[in-house]
CHARMM internal coordinates of N, CA and C (Angstrom, degrees):
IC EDIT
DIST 1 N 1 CA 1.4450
DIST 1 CA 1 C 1.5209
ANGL 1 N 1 CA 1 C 110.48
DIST 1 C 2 N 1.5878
ANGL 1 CA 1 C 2 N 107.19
DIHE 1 N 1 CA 1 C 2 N -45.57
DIST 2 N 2 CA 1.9461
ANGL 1 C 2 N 2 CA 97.41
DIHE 1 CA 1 C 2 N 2 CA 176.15
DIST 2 CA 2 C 1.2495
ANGL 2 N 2 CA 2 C 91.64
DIHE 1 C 2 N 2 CA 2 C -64.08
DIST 2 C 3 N 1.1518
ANGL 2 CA 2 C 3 N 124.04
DIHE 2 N 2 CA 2 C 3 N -69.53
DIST 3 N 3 CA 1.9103
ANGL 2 C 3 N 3 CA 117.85
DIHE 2 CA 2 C 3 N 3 CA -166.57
DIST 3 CA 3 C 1.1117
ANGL 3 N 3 CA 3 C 108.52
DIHE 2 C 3 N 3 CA 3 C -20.65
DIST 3 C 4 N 1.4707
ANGL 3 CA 3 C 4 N 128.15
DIHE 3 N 3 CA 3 C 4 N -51.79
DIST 4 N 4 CA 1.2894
ANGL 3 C 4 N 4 CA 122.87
DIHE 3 CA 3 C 4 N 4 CA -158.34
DIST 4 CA 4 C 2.1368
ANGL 4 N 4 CA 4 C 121.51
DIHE 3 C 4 N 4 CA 4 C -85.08
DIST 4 C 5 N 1.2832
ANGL 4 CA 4 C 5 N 86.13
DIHE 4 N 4 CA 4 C 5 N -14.44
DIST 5 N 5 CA 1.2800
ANGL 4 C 5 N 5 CA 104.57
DIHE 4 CA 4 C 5 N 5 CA 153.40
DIST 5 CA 5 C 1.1507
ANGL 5 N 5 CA 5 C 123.80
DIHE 4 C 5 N 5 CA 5 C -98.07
DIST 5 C 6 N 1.0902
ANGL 5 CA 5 C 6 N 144.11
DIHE 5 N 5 CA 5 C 6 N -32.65
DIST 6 N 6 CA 1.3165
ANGL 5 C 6 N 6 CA 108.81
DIHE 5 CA 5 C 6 N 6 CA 170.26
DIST 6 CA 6 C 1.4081
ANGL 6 N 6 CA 6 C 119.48
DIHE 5 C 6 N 6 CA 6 C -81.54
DIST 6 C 7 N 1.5918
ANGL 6 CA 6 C 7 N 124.28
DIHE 6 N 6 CA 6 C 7 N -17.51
DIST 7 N 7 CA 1.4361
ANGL 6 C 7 N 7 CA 116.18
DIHE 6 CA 6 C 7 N 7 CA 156.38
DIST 7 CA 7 C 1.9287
ANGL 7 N 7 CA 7 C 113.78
DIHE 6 C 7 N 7 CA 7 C -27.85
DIST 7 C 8 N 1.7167
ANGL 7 CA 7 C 8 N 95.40
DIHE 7 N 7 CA 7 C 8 N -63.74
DIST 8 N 8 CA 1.6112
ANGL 7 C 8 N 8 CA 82.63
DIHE 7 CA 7 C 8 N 8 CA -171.46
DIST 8 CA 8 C 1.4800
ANGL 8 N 8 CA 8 C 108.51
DIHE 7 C 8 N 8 CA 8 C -93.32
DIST 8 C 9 N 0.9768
ANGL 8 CA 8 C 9 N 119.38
DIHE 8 N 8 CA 8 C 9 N 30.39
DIST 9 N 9 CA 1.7306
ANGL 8 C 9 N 9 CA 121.59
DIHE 8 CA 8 C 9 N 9 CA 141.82
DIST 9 CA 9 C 1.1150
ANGL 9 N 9 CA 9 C 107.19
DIHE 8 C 9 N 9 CA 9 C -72.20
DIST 9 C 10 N 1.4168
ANGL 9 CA 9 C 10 N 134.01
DIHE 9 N 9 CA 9 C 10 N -72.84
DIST 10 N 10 CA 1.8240
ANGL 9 C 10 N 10 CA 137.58
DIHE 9 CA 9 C 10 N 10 CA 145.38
DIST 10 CA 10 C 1.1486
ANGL 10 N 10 CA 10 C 108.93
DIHE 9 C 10 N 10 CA 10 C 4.60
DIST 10 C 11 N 1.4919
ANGL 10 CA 10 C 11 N 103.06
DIHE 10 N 10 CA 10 C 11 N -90.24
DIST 11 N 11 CA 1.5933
ANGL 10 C 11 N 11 CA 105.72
DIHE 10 CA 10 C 11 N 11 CA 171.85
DIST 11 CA 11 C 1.7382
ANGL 11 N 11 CA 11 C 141.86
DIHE 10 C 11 N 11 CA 11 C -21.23
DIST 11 C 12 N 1.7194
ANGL 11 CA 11 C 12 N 87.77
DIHE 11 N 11 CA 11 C 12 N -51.69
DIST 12 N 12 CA 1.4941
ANGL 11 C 12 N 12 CA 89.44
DIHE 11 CA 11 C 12 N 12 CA -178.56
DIST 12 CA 12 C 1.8512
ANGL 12 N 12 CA 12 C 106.19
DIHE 11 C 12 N 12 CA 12 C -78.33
DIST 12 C 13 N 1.8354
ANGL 12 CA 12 C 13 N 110.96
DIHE 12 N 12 CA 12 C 13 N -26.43
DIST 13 N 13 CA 1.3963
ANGL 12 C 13 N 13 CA 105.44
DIHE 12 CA 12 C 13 N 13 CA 178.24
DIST 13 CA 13 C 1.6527
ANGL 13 N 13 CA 13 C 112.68
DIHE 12 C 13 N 13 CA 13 C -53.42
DIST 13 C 14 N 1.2397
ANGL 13 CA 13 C 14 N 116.07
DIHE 13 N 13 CA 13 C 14 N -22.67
DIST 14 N 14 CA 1.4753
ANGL 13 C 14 N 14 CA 111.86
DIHE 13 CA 13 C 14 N 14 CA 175.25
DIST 14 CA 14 C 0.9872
ANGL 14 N 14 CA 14 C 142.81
DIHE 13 C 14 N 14 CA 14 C -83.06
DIST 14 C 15 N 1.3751
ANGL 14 CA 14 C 15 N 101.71
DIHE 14 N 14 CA 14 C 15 N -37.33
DIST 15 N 15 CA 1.3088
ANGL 14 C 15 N 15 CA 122.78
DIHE 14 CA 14 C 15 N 15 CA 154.66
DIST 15 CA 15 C 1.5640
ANGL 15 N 15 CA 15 C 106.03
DIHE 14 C 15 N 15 CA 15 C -49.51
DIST 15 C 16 N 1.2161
ANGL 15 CA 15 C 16 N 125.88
DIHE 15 N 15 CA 15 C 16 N -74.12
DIST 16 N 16 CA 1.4442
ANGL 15 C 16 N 16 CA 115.88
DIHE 15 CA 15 C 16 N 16 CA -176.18
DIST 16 CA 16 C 1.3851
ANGL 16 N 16 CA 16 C 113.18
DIHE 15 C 16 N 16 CA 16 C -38.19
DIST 16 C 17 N 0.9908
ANGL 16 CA 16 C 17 N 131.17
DIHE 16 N 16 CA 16 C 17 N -33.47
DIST 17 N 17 CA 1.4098
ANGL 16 C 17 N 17 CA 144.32
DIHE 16 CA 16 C 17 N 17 CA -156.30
DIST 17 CA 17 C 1.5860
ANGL 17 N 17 CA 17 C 106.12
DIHE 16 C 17 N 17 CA 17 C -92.96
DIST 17 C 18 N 1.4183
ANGL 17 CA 17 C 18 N 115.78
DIHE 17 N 17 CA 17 C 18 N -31.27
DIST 18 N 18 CA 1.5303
ANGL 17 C 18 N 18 CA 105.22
DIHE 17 CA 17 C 18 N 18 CA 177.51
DIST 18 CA 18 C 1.9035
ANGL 18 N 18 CA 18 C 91.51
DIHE 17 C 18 N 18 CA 18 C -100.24
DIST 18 C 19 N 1.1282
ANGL 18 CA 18 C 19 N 146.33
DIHE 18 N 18 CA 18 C 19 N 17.56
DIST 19 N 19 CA 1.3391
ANGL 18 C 19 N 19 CA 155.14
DIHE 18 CA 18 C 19 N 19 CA 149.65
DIST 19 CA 19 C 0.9929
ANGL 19 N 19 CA 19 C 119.77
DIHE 18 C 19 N 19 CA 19 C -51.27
DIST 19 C 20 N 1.1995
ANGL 19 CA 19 C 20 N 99.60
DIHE 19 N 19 CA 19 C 20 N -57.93
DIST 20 N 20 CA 1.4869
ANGL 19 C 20 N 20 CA 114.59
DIHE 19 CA 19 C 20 N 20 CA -152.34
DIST 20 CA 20 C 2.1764
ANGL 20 N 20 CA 20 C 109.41
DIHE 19 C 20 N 20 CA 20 C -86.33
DIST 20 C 21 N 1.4947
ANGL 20 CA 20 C 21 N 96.51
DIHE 20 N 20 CA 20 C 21 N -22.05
DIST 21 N 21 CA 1.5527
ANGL 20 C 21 N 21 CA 108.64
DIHE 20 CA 20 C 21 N 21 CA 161.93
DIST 21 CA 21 C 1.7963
ANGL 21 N 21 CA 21 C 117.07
DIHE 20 C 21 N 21 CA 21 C -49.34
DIST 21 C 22 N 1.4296
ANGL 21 CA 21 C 22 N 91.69
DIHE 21 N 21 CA 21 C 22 N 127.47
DIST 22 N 22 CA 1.7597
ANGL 21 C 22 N 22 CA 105.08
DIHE 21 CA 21 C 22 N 22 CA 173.39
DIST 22 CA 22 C 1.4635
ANGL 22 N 22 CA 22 C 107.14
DIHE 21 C 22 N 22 CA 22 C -35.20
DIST 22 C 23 N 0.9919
ANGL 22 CA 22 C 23 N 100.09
DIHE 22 N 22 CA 22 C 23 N 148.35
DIST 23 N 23 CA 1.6540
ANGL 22 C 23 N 23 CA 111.92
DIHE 22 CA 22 C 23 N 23 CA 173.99
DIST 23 CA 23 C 1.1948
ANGL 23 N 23 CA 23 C 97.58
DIHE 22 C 23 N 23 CA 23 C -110.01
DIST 23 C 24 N 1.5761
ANGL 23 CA 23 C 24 N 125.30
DIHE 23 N 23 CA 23 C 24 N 158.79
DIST 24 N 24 CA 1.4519
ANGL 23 C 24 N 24 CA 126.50
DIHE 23 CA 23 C 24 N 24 CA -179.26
DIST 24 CA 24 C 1.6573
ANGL 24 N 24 CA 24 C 104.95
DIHE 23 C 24 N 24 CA 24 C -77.89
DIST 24 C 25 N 1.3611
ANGL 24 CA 24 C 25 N 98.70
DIHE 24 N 24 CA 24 C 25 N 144.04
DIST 25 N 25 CA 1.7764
ANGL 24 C 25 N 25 CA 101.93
DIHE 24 CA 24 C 25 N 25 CA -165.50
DIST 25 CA 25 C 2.0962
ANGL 25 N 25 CA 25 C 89.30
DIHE 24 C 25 N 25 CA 25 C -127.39
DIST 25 C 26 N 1.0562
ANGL 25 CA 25 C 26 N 95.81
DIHE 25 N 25 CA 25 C 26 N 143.89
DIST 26 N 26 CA 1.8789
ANGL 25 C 26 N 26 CA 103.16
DIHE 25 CA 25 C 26 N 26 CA 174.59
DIST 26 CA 26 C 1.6123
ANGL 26 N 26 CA 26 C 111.47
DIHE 25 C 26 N 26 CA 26 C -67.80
DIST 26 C 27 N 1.1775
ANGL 26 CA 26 C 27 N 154.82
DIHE 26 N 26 CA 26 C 27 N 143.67
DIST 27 N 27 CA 1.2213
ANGL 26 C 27 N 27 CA 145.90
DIHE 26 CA 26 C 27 N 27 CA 158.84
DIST 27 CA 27 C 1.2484
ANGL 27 N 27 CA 27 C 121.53
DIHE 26 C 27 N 27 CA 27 C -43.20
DIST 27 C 28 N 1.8411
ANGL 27 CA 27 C 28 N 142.93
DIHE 27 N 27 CA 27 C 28 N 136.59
DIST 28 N 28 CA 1.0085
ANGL 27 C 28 N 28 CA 145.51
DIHE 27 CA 27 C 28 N 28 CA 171.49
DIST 28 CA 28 C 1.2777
ANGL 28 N 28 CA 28 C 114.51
DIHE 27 C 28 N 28 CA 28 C -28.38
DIST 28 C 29 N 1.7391
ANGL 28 CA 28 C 29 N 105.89
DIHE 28 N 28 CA 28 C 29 N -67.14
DIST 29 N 29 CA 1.5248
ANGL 28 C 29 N 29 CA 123.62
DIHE 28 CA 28 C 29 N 29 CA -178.57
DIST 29 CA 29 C 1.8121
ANGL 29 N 29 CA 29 C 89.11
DIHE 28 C 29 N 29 CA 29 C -59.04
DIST 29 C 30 N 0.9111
ANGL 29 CA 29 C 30 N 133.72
DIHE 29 N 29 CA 29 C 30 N -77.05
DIST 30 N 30 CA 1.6219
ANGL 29 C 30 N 30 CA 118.12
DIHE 29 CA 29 C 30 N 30 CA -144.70
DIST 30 CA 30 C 1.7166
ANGL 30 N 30 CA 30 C 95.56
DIHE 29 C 30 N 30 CA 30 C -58.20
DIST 30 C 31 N 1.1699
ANGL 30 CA 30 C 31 N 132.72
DIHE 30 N 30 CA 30 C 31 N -53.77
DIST 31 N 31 CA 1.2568
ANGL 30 C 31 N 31 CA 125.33
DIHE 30 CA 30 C 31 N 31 CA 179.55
DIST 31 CA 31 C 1.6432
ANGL 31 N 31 CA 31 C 117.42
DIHE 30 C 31 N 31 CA 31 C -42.20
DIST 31 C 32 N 1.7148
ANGL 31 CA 31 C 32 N 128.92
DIHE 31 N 31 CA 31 C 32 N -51.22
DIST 32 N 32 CA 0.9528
ANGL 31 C 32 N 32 CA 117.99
DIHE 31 CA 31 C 32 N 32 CA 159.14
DIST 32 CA 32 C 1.2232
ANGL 32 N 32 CA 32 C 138.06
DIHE 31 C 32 N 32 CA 32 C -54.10
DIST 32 C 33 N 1.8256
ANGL 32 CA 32 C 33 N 116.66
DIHE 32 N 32 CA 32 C 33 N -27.24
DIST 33 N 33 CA 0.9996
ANGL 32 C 33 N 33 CA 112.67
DIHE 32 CA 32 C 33 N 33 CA -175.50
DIST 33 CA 33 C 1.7494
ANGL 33 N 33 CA 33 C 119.53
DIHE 32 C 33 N 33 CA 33 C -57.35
DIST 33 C 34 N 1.7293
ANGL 33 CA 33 C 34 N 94.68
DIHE 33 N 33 CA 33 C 34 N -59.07
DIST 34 N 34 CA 1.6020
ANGL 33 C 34 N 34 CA 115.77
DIHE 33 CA 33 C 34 N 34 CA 151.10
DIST 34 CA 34 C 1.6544
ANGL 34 N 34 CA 34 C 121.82
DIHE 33 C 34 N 34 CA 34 C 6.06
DIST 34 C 35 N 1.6168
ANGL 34 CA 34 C 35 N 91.14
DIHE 34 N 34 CA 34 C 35 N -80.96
DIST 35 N 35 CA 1.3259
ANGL 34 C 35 N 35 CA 110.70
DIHE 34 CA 34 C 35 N 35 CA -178.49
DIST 35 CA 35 C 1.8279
ANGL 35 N 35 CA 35 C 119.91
DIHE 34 C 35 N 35 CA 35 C -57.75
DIST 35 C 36 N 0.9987
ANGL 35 CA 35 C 36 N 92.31
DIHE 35 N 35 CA 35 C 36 N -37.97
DIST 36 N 36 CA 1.6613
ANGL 35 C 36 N 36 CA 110.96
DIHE 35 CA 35 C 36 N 36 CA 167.67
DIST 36 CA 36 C 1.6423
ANGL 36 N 36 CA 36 C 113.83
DIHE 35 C 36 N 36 CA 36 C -65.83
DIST 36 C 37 N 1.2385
ANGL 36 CA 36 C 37 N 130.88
DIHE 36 N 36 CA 36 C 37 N -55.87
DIST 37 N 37 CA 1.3022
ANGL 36 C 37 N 37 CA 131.69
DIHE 36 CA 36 C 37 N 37 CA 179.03
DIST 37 CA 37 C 1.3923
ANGL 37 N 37 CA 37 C 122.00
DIHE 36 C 37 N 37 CA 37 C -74.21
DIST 37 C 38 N 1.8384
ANGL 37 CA 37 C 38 N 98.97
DIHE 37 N 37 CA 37 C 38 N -17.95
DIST 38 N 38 CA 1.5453
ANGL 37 C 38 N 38 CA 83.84
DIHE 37 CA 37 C 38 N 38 CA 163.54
DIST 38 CA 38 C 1.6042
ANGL 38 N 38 CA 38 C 116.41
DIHE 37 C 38 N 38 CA 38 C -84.96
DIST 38 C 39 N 1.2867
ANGL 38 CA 38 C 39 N 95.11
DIHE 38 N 38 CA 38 C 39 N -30.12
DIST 39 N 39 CA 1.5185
ANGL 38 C 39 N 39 CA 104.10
DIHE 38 CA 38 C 39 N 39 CA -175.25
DIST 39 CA 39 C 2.1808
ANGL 39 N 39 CA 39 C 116.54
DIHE 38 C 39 N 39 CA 39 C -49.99
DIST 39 C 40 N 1.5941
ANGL 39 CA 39 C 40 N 103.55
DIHE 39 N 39 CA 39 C 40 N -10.22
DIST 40 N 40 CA 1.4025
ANGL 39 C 40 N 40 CA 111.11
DIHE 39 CA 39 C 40 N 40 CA -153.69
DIST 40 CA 40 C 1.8514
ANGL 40 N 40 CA 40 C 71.76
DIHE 39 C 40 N 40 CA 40 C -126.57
DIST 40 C 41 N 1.3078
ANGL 40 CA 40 C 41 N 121.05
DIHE 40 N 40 CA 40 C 41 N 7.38
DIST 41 N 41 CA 1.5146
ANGL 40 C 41 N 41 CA 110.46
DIHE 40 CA 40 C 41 N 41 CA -177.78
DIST 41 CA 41 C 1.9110
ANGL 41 N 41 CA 41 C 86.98
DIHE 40 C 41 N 41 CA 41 C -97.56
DIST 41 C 42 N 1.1191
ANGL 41 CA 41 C 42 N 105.28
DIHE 41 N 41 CA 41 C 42 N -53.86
DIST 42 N 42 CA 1.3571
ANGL 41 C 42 N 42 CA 133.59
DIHE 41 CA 41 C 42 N 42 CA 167.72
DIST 42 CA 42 C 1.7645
ANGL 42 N 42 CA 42 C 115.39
DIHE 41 C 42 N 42 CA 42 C -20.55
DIST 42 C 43 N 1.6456
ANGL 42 CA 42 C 43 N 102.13
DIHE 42 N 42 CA 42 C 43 N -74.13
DIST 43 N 43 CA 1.3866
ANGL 42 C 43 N 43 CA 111.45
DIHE 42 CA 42 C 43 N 43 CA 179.79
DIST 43 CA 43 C 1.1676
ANGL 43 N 43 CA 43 C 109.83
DIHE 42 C 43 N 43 CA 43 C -60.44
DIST 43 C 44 N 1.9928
ANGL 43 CA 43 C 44 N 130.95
DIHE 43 N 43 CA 43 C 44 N -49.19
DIST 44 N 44 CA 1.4720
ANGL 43 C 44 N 44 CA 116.40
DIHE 43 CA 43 C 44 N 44 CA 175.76
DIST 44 CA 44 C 1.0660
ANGL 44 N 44 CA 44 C 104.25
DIHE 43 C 44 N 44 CA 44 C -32.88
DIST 44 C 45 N 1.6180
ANGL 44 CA 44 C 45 N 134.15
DIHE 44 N 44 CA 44 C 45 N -70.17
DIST 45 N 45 CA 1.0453
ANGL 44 C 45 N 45 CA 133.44
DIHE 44 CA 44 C 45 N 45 CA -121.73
DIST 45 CA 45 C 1.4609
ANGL 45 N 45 CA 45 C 112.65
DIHE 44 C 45 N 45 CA 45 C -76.29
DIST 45 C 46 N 1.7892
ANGL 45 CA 45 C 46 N 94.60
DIHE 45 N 45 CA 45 C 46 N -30.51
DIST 46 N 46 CA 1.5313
ANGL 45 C 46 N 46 CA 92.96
DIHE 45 CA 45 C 46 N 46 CA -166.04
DIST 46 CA 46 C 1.7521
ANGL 46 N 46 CA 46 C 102.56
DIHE 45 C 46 N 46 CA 46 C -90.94
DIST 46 C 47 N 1.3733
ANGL 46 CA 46 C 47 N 107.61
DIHE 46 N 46 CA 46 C 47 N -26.66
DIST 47 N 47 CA 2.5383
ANGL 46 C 47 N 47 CA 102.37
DIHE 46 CA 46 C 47 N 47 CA 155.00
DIST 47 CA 47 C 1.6382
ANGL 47 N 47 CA 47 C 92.36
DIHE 46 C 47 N 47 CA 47 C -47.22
DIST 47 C 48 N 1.1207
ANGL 47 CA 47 C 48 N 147.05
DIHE 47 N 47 CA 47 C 48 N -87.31
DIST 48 N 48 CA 1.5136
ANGL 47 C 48 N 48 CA 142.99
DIHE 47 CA 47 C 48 N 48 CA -139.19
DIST 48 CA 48 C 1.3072
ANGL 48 N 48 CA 48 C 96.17
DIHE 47 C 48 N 48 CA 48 C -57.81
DIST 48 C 49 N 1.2109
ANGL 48 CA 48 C 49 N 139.24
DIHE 48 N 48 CA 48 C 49 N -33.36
DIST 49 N 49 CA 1.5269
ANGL 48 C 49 N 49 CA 137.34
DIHE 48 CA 48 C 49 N 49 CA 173.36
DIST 49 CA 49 C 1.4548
ANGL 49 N 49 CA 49 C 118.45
DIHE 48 C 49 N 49 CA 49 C -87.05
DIST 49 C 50 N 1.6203
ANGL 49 CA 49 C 50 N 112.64
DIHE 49 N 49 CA 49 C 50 N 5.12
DIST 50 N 50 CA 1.5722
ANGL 49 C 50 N 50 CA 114.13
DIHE 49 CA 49 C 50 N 50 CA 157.59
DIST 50 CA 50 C 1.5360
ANGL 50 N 50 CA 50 C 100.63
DIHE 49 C 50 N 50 CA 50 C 76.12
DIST 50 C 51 N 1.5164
ANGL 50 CA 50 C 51 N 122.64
DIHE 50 N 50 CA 50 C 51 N 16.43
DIST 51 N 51 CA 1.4248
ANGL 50 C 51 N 51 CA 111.16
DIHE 50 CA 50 C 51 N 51 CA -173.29
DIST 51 CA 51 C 2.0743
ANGL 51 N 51 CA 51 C 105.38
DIHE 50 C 51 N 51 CA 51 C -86.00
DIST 51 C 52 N 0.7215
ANGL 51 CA 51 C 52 N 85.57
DIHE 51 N 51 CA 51 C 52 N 149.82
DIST 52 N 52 CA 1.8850
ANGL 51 C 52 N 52 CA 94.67
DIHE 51 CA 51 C 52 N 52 CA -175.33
DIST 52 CA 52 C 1.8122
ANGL 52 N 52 CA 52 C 94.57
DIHE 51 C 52 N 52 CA 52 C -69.92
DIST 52 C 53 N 1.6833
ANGL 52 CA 52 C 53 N 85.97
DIHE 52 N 52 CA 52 C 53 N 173.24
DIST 53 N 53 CA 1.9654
ANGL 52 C 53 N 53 CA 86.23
DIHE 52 CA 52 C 53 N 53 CA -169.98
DIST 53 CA 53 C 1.4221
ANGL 53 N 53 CA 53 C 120.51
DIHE 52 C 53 N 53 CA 53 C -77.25
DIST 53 C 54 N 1.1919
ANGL 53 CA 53 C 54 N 119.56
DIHE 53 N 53 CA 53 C 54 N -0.78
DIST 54 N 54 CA 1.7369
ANGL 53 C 54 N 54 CA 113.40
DIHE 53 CA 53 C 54 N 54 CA 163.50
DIST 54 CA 54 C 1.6800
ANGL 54 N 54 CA 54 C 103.05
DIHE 53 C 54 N 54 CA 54 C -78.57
DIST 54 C 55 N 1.7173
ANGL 54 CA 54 C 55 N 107.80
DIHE 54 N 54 CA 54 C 55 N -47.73
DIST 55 N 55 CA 1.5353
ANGL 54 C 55 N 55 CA 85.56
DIHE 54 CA 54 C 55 N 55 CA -177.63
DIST 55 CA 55 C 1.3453
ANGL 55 N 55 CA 55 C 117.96
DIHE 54 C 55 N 55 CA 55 C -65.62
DIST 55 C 56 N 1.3509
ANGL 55 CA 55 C 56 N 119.28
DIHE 55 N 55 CA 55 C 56 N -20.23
DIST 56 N 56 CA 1.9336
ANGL 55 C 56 N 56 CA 107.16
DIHE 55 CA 55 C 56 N 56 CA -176.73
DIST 56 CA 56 C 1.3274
ANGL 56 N 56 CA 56 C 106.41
DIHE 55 C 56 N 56 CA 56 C -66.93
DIST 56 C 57 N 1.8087
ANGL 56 CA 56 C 57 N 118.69
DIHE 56 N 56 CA 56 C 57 N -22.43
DIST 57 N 57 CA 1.4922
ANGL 56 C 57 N 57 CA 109.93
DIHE 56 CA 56 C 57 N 57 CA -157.35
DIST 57 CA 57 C 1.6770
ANGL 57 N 57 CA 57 C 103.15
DIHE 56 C 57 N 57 CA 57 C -88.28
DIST 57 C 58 N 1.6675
ANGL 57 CA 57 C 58 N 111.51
DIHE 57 N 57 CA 57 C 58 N -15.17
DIST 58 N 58 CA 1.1513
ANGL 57 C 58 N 58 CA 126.36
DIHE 57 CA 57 C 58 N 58 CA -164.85
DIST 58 CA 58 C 2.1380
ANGL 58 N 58 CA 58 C 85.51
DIHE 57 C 58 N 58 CA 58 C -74.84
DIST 58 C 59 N 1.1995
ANGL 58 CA 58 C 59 N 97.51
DIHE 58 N 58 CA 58 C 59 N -55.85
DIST 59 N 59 CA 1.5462
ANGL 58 C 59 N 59 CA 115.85
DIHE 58 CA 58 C 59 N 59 CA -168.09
DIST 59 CA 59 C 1.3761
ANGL 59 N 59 CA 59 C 106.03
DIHE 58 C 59 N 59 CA 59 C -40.85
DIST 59 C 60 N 1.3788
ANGL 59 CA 59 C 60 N 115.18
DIHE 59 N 59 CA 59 C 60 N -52.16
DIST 60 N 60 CA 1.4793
ANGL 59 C 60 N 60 CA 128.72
DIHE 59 CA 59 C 60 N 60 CA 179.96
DIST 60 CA 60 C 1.1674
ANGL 60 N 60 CA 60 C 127.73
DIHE 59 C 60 N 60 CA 60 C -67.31
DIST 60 C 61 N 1.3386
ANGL 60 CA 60 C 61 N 87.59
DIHE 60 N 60 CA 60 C 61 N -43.43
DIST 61 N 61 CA 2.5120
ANGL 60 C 61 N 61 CA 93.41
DIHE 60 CA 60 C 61 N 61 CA 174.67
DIST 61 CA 61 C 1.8177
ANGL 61 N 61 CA 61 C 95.41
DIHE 60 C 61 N 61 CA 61 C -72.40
DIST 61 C 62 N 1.3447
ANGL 61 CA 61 C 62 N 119.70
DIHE 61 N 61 CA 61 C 62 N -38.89
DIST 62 N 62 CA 0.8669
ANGL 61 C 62 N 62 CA 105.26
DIHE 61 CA 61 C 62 N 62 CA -171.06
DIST 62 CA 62 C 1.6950
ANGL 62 N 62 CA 62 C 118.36
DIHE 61 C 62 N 62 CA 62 C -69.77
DIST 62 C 63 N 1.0282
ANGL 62 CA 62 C 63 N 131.03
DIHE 62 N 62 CA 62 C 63 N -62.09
DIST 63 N 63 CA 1.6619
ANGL 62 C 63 N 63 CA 141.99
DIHE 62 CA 62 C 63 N 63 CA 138.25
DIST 63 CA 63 C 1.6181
ANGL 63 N 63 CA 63 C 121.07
DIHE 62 C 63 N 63 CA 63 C -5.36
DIST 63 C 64 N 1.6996
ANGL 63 CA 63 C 64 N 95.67
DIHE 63 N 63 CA 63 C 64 N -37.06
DIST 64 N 64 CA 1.7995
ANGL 63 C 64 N 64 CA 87.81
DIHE 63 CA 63 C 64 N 64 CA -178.57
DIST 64 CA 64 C 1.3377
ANGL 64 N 64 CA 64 C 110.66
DIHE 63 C 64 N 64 CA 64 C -92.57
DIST 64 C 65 N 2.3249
ANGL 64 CA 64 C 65 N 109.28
DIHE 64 N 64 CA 64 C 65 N -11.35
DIST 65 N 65 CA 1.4037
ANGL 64 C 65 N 65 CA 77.80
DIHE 64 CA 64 C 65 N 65 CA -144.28
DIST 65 CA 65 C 1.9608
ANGL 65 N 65 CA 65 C 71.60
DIHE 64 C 65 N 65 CA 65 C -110.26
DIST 65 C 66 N 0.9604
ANGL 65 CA 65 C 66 N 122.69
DIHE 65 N 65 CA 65 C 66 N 32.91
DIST 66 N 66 CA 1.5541
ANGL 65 C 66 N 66 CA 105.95
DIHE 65 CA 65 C 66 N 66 CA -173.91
DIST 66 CA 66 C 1.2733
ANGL 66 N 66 CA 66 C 117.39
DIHE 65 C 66 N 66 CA 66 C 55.89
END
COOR INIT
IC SEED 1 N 1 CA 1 C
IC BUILD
């Protein structure tokens, strides 16, 4: 019965331990870039629909930011 606890005392020390490792994160620059190209995916879209410049800017924040 101790054996078997302290195995998952063990257990849980490892678990914590592979937890606590970085997770993969996107680059600053590639994440901004992202946000930027949709935002310019955004503005075409809303000139081809003839909307004036609040609606393209509306089109674009909205488009870049999800």
């Amino acid at each position: 019965m101790i054996q078997s606890l302290l195995q998952a005392m063990r257990f849980q020390e490892g678990r914590q331990a592979v937890l606590e490792q970085p997770q993969f994160q996107v680059p600053f620059l590639l994440d901004y870039l992202a946000v930027f190209l949709w935002a310019v995916s955004g503005a075409i879209v809303g000139m081809h629909k003839r909307y004036d410049f609040a609606g393209v800017l509306v089109v674009a924040i909205l488009a870049s930011t999800g």
